[in-house]
Backbone as JSON, one array per atom type, in Angstrom:
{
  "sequence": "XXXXXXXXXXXXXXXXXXXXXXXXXXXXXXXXXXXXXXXXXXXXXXXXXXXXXXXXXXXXXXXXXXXXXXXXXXXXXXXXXXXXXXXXXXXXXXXXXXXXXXXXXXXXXXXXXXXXXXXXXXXXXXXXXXXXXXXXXXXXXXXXXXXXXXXXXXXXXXXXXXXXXXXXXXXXXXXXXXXXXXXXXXXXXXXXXXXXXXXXXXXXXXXXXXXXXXXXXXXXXXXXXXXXXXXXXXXXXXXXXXXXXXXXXXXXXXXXXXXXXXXXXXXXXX",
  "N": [[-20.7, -46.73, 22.79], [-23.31, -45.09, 23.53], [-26.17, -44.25, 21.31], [-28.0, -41.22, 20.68], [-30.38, -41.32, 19.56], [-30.64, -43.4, 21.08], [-30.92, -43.07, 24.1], [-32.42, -42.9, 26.93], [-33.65, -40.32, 27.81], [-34.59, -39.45, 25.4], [-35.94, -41.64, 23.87], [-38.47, -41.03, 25.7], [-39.17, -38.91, 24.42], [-39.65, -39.38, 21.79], [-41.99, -40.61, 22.54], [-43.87, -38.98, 23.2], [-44.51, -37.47, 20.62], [-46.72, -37.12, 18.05], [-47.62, -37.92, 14.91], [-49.79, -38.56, 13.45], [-51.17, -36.35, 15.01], [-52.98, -33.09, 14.81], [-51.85, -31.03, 15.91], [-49.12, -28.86, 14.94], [-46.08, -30.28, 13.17], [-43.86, -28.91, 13.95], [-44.74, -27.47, 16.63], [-45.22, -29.48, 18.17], [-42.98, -30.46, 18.72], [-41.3, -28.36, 19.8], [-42.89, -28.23, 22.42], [-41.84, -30.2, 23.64], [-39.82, -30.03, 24.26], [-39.63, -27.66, 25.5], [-40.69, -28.14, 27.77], [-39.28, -30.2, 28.8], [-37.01, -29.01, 29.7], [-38.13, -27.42, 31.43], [-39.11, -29.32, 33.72], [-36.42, -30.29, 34.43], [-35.51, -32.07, 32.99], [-33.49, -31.18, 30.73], [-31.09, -29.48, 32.42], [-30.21, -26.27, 33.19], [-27.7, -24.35, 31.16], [-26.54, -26.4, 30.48], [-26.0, -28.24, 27.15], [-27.68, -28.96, 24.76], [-29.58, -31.09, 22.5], [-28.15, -31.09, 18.68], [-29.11, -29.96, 15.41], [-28.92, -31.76, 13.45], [-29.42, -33.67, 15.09], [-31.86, -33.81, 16.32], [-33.51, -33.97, 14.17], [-32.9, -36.47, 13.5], [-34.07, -37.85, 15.75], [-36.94, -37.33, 15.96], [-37.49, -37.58, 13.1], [-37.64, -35.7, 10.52], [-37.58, -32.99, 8.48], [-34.81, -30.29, 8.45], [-35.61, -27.6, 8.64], [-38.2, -28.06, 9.87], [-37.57, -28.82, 12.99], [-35.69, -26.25, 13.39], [-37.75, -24.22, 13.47], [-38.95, -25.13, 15.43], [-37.14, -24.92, 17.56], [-36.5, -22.04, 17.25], [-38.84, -21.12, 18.34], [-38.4, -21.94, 21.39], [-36.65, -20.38, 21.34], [-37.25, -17.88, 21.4], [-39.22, -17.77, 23.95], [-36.77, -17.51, 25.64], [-35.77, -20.03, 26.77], [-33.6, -20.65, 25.76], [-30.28, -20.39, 24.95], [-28.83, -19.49, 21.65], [-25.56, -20.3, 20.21], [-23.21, -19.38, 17.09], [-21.56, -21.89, 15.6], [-21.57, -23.41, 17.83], [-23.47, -23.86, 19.32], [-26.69, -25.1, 20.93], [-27.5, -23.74, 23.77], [-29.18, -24.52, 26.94], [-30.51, -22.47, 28.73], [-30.21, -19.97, 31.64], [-32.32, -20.34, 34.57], [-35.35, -18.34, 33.97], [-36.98, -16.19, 36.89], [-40.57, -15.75, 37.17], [-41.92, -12.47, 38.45], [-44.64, -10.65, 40.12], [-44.99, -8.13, 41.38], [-45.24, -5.68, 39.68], [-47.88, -6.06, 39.18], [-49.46, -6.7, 41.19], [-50.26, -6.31, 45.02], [-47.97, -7.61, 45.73], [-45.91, -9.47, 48.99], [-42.11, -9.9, 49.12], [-41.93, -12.97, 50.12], [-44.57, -14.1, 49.8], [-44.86, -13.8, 46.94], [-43.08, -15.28, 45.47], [-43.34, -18.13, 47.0], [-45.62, -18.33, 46.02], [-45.14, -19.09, 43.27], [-43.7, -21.17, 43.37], [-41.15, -21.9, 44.53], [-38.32, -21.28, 46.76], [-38.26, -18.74, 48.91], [-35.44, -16.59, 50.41], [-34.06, -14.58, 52.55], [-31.07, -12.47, 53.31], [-29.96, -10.45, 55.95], [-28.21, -7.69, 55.63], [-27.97, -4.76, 56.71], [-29.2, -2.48, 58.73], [-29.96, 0.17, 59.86], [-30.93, 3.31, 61.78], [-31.63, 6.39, 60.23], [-31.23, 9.6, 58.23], [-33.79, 11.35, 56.57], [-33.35, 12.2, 53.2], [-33.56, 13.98, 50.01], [-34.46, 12.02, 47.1], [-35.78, 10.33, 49.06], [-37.27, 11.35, 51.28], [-38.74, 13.07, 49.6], [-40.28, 10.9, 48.19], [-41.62, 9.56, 50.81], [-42.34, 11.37, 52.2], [-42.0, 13.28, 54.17], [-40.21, 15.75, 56.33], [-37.06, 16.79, 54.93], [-33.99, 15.3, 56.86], [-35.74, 13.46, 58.6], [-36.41, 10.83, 60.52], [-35.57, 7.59, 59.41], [-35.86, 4.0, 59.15], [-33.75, 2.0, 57.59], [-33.29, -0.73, 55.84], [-31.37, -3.34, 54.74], [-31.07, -5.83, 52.37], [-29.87, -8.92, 51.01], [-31.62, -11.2, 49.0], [-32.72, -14.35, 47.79], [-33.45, -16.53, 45.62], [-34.45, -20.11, 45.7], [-32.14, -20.48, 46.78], [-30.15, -19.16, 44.92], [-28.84, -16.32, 44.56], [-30.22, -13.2, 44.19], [-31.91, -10.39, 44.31], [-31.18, -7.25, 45.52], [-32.31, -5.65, 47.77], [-33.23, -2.56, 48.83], [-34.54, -0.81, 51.74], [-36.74, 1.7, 53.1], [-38.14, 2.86, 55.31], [-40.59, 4.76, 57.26], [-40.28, 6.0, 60.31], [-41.77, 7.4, 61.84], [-44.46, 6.27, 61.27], [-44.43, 3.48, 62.19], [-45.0, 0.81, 64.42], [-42.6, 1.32, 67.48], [-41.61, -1.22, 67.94], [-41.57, -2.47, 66.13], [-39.05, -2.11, 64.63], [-37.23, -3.94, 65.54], [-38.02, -6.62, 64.56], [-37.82, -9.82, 63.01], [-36.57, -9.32, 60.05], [-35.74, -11.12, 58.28], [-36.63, -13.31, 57.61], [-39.28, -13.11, 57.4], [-41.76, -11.32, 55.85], [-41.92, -8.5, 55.34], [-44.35, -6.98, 55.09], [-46.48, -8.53, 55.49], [-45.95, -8.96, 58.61], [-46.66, -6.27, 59.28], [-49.58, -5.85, 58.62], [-50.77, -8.23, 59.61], [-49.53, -9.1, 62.65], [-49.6, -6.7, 63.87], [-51.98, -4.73, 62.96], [-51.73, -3.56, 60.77], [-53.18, -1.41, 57.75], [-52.42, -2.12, 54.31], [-52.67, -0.22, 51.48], [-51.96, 0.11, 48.74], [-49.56, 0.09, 45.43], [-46.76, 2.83, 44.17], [-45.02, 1.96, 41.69], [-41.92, 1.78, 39.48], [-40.28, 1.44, 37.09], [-36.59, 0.29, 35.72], [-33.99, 0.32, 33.62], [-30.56, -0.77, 34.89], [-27.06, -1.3, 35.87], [-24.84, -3.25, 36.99], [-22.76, -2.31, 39.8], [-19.38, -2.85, 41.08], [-19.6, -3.7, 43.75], [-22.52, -4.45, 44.42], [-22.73, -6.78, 41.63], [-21.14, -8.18, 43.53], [-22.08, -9.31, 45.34], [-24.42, -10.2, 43.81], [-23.21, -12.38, 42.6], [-22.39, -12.09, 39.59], [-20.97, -10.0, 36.76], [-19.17, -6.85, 37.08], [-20.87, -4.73, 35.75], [-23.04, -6.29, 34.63], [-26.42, -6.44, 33.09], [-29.05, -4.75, 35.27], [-32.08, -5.34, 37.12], [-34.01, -1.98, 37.87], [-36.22, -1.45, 39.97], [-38.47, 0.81, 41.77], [-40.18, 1.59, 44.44], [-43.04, 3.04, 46.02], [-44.9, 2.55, 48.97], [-48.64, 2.51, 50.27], [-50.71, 2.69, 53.39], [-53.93, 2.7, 54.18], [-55.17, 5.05, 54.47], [-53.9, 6.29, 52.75], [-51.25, 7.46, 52.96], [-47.78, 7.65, 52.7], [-45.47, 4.85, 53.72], [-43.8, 3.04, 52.98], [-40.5, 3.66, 51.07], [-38.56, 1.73, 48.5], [-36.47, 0.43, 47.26], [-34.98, -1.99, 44.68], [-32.7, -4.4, 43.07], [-32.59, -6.56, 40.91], [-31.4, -8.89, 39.52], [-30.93, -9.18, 35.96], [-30.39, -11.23, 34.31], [-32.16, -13.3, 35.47], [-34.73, -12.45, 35.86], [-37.82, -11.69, 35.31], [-40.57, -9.93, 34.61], [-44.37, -10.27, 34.79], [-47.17, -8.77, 33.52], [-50.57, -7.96, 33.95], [-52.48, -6.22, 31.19], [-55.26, -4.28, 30.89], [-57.9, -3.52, 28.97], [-60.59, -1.68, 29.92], [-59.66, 0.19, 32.59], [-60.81, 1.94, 34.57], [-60.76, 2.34, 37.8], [-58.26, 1.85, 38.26], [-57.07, 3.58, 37.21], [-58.01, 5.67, 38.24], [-56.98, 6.25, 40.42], [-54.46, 6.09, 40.28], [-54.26, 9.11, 39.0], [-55.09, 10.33, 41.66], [-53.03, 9.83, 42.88]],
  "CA": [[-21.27, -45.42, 23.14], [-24.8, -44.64, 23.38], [-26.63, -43.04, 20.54], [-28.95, -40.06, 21.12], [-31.66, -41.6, 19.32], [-30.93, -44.9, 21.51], [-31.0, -42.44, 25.1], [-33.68, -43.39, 27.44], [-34.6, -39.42, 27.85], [-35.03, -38.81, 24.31], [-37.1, -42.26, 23.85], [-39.38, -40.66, 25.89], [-39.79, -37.34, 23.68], [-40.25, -39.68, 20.96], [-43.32, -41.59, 22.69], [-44.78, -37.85, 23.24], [-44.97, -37.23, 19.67], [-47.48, -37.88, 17.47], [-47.84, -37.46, 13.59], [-50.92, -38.04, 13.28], [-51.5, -35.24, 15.64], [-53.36, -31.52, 14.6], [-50.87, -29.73, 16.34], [-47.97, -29.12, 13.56], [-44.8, -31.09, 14.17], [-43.02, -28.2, 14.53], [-45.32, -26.9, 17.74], [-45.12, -30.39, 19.29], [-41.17, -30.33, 19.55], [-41.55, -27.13, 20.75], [-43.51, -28.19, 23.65], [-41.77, -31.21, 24.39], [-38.2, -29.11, 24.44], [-39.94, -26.63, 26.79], [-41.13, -29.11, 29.2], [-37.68, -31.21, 29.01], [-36.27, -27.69, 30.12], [-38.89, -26.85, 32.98], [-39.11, -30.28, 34.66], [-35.49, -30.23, 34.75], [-34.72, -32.93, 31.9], [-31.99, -30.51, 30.45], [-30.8, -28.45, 32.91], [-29.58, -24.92, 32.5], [-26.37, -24.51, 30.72], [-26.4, -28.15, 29.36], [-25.88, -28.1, 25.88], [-29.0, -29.34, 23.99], [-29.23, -31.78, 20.74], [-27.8, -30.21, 17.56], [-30.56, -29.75, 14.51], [-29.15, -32.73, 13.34], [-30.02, -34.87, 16.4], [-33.38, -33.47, 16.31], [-34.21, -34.53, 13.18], [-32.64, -38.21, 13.62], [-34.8, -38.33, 16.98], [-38.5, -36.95, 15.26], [-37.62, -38.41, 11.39], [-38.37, -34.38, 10.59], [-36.76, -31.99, 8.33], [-34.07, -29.44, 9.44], [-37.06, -26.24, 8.5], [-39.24, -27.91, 11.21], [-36.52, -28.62, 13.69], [-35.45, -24.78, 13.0], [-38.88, -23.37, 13.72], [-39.02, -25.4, 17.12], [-35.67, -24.26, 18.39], [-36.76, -20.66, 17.12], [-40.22, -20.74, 19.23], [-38.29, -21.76, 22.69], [-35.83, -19.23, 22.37], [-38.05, -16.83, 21.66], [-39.27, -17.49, 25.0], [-35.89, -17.29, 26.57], [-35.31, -20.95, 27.19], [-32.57, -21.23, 25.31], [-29.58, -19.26, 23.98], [-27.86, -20.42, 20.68], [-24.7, -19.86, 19.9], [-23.01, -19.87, 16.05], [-20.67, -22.45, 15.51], [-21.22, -24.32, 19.46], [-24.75, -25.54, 19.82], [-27.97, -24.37, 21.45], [-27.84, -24.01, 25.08], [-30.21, -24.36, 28.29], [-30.35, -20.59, 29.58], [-30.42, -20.08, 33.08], [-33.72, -20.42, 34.72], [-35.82, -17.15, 35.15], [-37.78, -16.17, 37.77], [-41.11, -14.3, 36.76], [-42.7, -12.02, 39.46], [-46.11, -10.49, 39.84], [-45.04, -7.66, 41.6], [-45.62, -4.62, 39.11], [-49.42, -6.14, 38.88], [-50.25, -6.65, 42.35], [-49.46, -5.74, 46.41], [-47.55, -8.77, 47.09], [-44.69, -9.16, 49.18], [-41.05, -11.04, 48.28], [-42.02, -13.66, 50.16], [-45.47, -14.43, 49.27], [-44.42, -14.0, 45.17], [-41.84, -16.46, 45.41], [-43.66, -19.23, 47.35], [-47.04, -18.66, 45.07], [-44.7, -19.37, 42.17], [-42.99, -22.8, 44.2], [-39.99, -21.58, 44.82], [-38.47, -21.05, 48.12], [-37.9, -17.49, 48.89], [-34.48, -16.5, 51.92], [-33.6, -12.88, 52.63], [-29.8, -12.28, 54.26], [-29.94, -9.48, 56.66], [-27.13, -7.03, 55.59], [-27.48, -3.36, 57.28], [-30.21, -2.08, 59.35], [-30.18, 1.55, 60.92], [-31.62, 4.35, 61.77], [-30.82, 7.11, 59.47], [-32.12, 10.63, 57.92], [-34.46, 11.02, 55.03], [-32.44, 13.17, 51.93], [-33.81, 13.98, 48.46], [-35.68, 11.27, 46.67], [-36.36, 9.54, 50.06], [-38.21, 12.29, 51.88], [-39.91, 13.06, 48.99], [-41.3, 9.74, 48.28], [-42.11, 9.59, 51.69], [-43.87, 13.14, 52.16], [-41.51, 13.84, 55.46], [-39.42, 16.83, 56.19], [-35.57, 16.28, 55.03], [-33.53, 14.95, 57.48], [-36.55, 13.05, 59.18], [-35.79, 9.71, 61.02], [-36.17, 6.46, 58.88], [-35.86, 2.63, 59.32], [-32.98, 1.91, 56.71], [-32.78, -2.26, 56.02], [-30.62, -3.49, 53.06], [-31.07, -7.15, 52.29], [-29.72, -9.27, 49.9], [-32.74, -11.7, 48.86], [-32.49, -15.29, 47.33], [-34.8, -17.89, 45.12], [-33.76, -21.58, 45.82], [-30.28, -20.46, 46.9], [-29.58, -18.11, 44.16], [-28.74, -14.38, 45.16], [-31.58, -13.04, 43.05], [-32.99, -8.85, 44.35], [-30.91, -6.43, 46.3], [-33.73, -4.42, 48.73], [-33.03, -1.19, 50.52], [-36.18, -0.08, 52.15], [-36.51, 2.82, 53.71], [-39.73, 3.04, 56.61], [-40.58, 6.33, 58.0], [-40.24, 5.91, 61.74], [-43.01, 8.18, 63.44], [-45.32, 5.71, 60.85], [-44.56, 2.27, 62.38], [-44.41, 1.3, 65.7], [-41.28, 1.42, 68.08], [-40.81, -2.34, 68.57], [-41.18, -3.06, 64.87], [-37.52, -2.11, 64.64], [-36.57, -5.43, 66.11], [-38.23, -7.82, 64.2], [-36.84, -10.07, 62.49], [-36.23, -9.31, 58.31], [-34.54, -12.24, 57.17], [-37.2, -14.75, 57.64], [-40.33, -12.78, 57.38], [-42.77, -10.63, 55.12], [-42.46, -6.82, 55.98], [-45.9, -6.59, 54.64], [-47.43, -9.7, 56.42], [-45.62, -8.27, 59.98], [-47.3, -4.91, 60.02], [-50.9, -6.47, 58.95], [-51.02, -9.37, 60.74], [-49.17, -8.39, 63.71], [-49.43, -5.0, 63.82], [-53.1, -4.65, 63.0], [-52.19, -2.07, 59.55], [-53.9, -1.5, 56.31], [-51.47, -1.68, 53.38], [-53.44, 0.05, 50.1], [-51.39, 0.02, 47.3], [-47.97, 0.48, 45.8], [-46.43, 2.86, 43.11], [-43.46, 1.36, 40.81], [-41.18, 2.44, 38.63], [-39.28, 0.55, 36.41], [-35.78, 1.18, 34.78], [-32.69, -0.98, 33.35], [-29.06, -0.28, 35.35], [-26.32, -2.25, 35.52], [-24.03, -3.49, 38.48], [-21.5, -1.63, 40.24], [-18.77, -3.57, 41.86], [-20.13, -4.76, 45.04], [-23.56, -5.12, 43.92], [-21.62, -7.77, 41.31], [-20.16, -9.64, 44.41], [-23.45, -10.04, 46.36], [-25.4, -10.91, 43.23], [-22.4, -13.22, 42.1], [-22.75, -11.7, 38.58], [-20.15, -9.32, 36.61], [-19.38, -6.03, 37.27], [-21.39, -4.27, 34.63], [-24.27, -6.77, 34.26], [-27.95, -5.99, 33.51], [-29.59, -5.54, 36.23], [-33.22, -4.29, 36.76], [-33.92, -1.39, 38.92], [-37.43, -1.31, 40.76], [-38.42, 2.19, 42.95], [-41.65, 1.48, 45.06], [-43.58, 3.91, 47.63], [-46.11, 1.86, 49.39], [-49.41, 3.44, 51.23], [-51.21, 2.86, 54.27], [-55.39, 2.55, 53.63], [-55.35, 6.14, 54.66], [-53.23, 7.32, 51.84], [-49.65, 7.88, 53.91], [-46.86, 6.55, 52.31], [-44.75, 4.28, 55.11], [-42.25, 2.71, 52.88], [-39.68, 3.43, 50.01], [-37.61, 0.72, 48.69], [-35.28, 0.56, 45.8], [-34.73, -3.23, 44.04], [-31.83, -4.33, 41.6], [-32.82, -7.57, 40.27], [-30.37, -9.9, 38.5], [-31.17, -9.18, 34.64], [-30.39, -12.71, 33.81], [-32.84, -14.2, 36.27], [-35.68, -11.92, 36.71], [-39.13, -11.51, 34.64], [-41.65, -9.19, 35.58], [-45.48, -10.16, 33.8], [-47.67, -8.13, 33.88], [-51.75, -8.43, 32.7], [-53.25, -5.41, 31.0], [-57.29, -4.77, 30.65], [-58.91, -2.33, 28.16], [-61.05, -1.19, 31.04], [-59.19, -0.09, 34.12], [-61.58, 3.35, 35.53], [-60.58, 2.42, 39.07], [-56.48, 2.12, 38.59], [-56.84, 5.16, 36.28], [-58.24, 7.01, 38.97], [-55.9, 5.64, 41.95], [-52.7, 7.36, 39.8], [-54.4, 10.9, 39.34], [-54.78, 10.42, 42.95], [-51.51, 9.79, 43.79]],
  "C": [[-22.74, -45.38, 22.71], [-25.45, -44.07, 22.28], [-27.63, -42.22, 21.13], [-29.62, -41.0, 21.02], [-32.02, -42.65, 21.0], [-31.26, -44.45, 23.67], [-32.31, -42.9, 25.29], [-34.54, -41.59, 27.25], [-35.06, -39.01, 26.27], [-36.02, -40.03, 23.59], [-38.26, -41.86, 24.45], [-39.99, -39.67, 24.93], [-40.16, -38.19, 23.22], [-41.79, -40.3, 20.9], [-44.37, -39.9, 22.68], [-44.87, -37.53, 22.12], [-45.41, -37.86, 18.7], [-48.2, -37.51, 16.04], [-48.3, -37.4, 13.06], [-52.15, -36.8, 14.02], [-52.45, -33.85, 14.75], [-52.89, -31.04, 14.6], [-49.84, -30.19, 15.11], [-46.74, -29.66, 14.93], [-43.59, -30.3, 15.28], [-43.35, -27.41, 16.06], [-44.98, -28.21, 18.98], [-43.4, -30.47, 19.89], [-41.07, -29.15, 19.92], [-41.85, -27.11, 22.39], [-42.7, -29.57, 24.19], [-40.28, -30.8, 25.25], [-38.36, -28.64, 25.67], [-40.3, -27.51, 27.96], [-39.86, -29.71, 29.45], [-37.21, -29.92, 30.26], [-37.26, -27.27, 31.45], [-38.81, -27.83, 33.97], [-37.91, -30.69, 34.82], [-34.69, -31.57, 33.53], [-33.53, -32.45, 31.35], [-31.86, -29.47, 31.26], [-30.19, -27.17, 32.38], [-27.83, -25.33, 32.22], [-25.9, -25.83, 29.88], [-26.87, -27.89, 27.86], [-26.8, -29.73, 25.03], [-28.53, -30.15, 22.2], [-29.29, -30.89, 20.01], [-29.33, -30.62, 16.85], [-30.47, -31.13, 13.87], [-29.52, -34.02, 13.57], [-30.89, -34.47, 16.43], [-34.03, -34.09, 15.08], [-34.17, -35.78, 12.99], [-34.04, -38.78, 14.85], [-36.36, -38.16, 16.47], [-38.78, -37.57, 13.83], [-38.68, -36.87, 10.98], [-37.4, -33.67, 9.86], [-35.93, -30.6, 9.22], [-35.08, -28.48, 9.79], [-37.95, -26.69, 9.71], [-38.93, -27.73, 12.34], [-36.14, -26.73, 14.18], [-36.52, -23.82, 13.77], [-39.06, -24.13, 14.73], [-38.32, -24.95, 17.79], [-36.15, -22.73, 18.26], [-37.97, -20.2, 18.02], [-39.48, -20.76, 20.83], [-37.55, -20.64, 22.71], [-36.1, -18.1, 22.19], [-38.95, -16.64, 22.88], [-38.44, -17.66, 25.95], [-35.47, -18.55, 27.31], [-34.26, -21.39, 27.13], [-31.75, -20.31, 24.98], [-28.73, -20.13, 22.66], [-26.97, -19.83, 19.52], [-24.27, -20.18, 18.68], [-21.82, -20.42, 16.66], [-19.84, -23.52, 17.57], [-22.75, -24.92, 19.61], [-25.75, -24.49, 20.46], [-27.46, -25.15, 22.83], [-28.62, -23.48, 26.5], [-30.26, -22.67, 28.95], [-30.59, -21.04, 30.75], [-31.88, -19.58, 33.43], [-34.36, -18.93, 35.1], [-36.82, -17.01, 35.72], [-39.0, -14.99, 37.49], [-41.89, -13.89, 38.48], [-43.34, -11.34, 39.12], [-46.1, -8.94, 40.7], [-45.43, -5.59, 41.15], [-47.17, -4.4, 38.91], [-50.54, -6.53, 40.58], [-49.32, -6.37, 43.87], [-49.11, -7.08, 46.87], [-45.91, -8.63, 47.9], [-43.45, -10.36, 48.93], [-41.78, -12.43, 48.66], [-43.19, -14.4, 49.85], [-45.53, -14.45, 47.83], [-43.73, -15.2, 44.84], [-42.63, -17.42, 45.88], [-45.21, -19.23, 46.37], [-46.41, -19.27, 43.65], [-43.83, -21.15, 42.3], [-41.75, -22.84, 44.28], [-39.45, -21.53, 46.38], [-37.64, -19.9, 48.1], [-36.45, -17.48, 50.47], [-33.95, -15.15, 51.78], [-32.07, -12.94, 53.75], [-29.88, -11.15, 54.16], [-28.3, -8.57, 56.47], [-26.53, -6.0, 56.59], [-28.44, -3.26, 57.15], [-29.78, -0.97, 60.61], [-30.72, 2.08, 60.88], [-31.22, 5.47, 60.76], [-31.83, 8.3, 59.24], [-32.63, 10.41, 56.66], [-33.87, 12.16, 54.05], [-33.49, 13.21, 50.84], [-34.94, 12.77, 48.41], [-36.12, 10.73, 47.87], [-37.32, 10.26, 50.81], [-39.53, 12.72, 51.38], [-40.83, 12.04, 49.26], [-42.21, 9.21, 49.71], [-43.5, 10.46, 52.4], [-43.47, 13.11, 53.5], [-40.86, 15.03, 55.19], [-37.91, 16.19, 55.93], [-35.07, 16.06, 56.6], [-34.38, 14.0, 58.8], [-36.18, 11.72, 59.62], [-36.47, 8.52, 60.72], [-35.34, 5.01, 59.36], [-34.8, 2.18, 58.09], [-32.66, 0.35, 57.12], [-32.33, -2.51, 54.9], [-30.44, -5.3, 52.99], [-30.75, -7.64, 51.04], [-30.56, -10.37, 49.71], [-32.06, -12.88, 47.74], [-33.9, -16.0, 46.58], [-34.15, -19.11, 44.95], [-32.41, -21.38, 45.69], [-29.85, -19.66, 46.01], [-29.9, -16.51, 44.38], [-29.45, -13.61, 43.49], [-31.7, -11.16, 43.36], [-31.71, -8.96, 45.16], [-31.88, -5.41, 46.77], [-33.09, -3.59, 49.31], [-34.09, -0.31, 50.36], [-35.97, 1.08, 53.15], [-38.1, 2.71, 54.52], [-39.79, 4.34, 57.29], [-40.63, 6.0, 59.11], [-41.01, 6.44, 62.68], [-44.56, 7.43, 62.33], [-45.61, 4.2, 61.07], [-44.62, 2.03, 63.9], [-43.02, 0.53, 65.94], [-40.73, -0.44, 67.9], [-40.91, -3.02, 67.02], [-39.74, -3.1, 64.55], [-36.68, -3.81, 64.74], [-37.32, -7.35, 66.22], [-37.4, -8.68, 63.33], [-36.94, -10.08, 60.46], [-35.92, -10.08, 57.6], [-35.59, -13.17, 56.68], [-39.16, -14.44, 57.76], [-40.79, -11.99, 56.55], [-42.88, -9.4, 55.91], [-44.08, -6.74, 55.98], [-46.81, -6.93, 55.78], [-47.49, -9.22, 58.04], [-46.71, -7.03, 60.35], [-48.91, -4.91, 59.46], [-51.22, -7.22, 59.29], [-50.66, -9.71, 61.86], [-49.68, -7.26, 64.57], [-51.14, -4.44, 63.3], [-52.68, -3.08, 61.85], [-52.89, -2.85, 58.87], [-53.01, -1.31, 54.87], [-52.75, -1.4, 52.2], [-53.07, -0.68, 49.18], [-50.07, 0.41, 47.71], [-47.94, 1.78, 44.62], [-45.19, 2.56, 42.87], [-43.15, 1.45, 40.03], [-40.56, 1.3, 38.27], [-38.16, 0.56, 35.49], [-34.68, 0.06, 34.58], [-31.57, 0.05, 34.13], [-28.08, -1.45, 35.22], [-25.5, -2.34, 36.76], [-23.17, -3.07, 38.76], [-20.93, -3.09, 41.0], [-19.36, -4.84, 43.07], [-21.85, -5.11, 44.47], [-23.39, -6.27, 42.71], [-21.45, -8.75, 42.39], [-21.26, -10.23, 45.13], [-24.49, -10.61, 45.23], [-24.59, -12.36, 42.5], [-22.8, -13.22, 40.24], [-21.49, -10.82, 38.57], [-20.44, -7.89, 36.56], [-20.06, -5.35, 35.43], [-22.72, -4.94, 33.62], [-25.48, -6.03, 33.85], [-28.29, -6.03, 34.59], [-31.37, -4.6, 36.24], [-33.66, -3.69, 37.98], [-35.6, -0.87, 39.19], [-37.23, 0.41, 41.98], [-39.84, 2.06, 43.15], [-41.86, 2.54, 46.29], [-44.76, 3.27, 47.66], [-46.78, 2.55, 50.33], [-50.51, 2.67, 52.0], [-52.76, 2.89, 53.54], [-55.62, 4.1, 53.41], [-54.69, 6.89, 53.72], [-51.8, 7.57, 52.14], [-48.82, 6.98, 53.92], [-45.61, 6.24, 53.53], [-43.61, 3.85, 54.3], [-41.72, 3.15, 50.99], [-39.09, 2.79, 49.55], [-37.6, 0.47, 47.22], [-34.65, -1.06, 45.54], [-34.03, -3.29, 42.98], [-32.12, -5.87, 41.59], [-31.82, -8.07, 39.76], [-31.02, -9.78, 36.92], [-31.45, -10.34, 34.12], [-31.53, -13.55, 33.98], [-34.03, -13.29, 36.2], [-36.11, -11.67, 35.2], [-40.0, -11.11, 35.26], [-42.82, -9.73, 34.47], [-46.19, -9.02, 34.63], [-49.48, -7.72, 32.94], [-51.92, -6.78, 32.98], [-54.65, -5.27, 30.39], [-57.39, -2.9, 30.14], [-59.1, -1.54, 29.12], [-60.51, -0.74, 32.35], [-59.23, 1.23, 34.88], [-60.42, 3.03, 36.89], [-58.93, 2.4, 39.2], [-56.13, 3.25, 37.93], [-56.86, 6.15, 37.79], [-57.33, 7.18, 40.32], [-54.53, 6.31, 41.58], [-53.0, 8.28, 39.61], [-54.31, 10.94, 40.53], [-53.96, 10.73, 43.31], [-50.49, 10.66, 42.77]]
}
């Protein structure tokens, strides 16, 4: 039987570290962990060398060991369980959408992923309560209702239901196709609009039943619940659309600046 030490992937870590280095020992196994774990060396869920195989493989006390394992899974690489072992977390996906106007599919492929939307339920319908509002129609007004369940490299990732005001798009938009395209991209590069801006809300919920079966997650998961109204150059909000995220999988960043007059003044606006 193989020993760790004697493993070809963990001869490699060892050639990446270096003790006469600057960086402390405990930062370099840090970084070599985290990379193992991004370029796919330990996949998710694969159960990771104990503290004592870390220290056989570096020639490193447990305390440094300790404080490497403690830095990845303080960024969520890892989970580690008492009395079973440290293991791979499942990979998450960060998006950029709370900090800028992009749409699913342009987030996902800027990040190198490959984004796929399955077309659920698409009708016509009336606008009620929060939807009218957010809109700024009269109740019962006639909207574009699409409900998609949304993927990242094959994993059922966002539940979308967008709502479009219907006397704000035109007629033959209806019958494009959703699955395999960029709402956004369609009605400015098509369609000759102006998308502004968005506003978004952000709140924790948790999964009912069927939202469970389409995210293939348990009933009662985290999940994270997005509420966007997006506007037109002119100010005139066209769409609503309500996002439950997978908890597990999903990371929103988001940069903040001292200075920010011009987004200050864009939310008294609105």
């Amino acid at each position: 039987m193989t020993s760790r030490k004697g493993n070809k992937k963990y001869s490699t870590w060892i050639s990446e570290f270096n003790r006469s280095s600057p960086i402390p020992l405990y930062h370099q196994i840090e970084n070599i962990l985290e990379r193992a774990i991004r370029i796919g060396t330990l996949k998710s869920n694969e159960k990771g060398p104990t503290e004592y195989e870390l220290c056989r493989i570096f020639g490193v006390s447990r305390s440094v060991v300790r404080q490497a394992l403690k830095g990845i899974e303080d960024k969520g690489l890892v989970r580690r369980t008492p009395g079973r072992g440290t293991f791979v977390a499942e990979r998450k996906y960060s998006l950029h959408t709370l900090q800028g106007l992009k749409g699913f599919f342009q987030d996902v492929e800027t990040a190198g992923s490959l984004p796929r939307s399955k077309l659920l339920e698409k009708e016509i319908t009336r606008a009620s309560g929060k939807i009218s509002q957010a809109l700024e129609v009269p109740e019962d007004s006639p909207v574009l209702f699409i409900n998609r369940l949304r993927f990242i490299d094959d994993v059922p990732f966002l539940i979308s239901r967008t709502y479009l005001a219907l006397n704000r798009i035109p007629e033959q938009f209806q019958e494009e196709d959703f699955e395999n395209q960029s709402l956004y991209a369609l009605l400015e590069e098509k369609y000759g609009y102006e998308i502004s801006h968005s506003r978004r809300f952000l709140e924790a919920t948790q999964a009912s039943q069927d939202e469970a079966k389409l995210l293939t997650i348990n009933p009662g998961d985290s999940l994270v619940l997005t509420r966007s109204i997006t506007y037109f150059q002119d100010g005139t909000p066209f769409e609503y659309d309500i996002g439950l995220h997978r908890g597990d999988r999903a990371r929103f960043e988001i940069n903040v600046f001292k200075n920010s007059d011009e987004k200050i003044k864009l939310l008294l606006n609105n």
